[in-house]
C-alpha angles and dihedrals in degrees: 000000000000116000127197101232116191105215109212102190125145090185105074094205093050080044095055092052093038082054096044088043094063102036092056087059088058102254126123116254137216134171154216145179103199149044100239077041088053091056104040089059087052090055094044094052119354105233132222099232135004125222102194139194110221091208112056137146129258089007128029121234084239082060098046108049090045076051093059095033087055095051115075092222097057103023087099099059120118114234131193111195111214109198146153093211092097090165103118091233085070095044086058103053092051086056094050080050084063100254111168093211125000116203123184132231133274081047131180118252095218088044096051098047091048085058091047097050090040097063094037080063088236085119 
């Protein structure tokens, strides 16, 4: 089942994999390059899943996902932080944002669509 993934990259080339990724899975795509961008296209259209930069300008990752966890419209979607802050300690503080998986980069592709499948419940 096609999915709409919101693609939160600051990096274009990262961006352009993360998009070709996922449409080769079959979802549709959108992307951004910003956290306050991040928000305004949730607000636009609420996505089914988040793939989400943890370094951003304007707004963190870390601030935008506790953003979308504290409004009633957008606390239910599902967020995959992309970093490449691996410490635990960072990990960590994505899942107190309320991230529902954290994956460190360099990341596998086959690792990362099987995450993404796996929360959207298409496993």
């Amino acid at each position: 089942m096609a999915h709409d993934i919101l693609i939160v990259e600051d990096e274009r080339n990262i961006a352009l994999s993360l998009e070709f990724l996922m449409k080769q899975a079959g979802h549709s795509v959108r992307s951004v390059g910003d956290g306050q961008d991040a928000l305004d296209a949730v607000a636009e259209q609420l996505p089914d899943l988040i793939l989400l930069d943890v370094n951003l300008p304007s707004l963190d990752g870390y601030t935008v996902c506790s953003t979308l966890r504290a409004n009633e419209k957008t606390c239910g979607v599902l967020v995959l932080m992309l970093t490449a802050r691996g410490r635990e300690i960072e990990r960590e503080k994505g899942m107190a944002a309320g991230a529902n998986d954290y994956l460190t980069k360099p990341f596998s592709t086959r690792e990362l669509v099987q995450r993404v499948e796996s929360l959207l419940g298409d496993a």
